[in-house]
C-alpha positions in Angstrom: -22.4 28.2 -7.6 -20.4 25.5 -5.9 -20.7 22.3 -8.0 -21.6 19.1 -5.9 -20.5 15.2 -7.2 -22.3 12.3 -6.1 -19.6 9.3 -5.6 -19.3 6.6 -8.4 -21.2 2.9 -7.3 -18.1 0.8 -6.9 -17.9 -3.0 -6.6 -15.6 -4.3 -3.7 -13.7 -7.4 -4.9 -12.0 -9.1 -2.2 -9.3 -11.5 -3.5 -9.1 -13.8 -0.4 -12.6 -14.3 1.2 -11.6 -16.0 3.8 -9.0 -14.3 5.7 -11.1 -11.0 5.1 -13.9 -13.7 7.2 -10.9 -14.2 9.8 -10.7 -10.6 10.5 -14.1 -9.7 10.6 -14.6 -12.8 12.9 -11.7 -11.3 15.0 -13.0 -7.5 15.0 -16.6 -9.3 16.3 -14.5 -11.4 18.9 -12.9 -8.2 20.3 -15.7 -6.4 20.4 -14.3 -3.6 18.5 -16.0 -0.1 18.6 -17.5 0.9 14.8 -14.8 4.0 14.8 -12.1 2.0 14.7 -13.1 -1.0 12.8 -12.4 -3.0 9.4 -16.0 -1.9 8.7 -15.6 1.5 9.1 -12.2 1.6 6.8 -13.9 -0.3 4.2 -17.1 1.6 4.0 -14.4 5.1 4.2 -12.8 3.7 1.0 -16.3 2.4 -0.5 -17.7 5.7 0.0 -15.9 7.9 -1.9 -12.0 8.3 -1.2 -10.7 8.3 -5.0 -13.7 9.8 -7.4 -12.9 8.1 -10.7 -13.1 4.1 -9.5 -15.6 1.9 -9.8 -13.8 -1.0 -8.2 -12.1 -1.4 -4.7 -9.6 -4.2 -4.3 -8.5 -5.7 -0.9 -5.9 -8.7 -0.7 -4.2 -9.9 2.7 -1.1 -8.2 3.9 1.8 -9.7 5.4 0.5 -8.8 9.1 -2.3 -10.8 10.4 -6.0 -9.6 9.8 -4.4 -6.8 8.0 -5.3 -5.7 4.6 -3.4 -4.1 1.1 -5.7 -2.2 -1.3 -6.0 -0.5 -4.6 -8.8 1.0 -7.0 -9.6 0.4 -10.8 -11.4 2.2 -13.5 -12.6 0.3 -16.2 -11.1 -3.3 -15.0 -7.0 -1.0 -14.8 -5.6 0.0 -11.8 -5.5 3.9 -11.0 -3.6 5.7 -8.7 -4.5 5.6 -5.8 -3.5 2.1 -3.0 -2.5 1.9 0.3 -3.5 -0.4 3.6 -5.6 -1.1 6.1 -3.7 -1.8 8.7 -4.6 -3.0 12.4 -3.0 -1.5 14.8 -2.2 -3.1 18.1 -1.8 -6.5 17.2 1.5 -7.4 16.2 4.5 -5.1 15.0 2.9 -2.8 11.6 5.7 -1.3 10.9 3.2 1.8 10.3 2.2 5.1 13.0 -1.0 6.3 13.9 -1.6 10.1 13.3 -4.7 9.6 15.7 -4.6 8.0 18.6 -7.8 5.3 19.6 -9.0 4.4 22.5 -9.0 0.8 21.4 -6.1 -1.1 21.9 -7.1 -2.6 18.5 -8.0 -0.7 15.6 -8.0 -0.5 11.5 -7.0 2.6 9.8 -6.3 3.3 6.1 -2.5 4.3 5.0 -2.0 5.5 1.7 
């Protein structure tokens, strides 16, 4: 009998509310399809990406409107961080694996 888990409620704590606004006010002003969206990444690593949290971090990265994350159990980091980085905007320093059809979009980079 394969055994099913139903992902952990996690809190997202965003530790610079306003350029997480700036970038969600850019991602509206481009019109950015869902797929390939800050949303999207956020709700991915909300949903279930590392069992054992039950708190996702996000804090500014050192390219615009993109983002540096991590996850915690019981208020200590586990292991498991990365980005979201857009793409398209300015040099990331990062590749896409797949390609968008969106001259901007987020993905997560572990």
């Amino acid at each position: 009998m394969q055994e099913f888990r139903t992902p952990r409620k996690r809190s997202l704590v965003i530790h610079d509310i306003e350029k997480y606004r700036e970038a969600m006010e850019f991602e509206h002003d481009h019109s950015i399809p869902f797929q390939d969206s800050l949303r999207r990444s956020v709700h991915y690593l909300l949903g279930g990406s590392y069992w054992e949290a039950d708190e996702l971090h996000i804090t500014p990265d050192s390219c615009k409107h993109s983002f540096g994350f991590w996850f915690t159990k019981d208020g200590k980091p586990i292991g498991f961080n990365g980005g979201i980085i857009l793409h398209g905007l300015a040099e990331t320093h990062a590749v896409r694996l797949c390609p968008s059809e969106s001259p901007l979009s987020w993905s997560v980079h572990t």
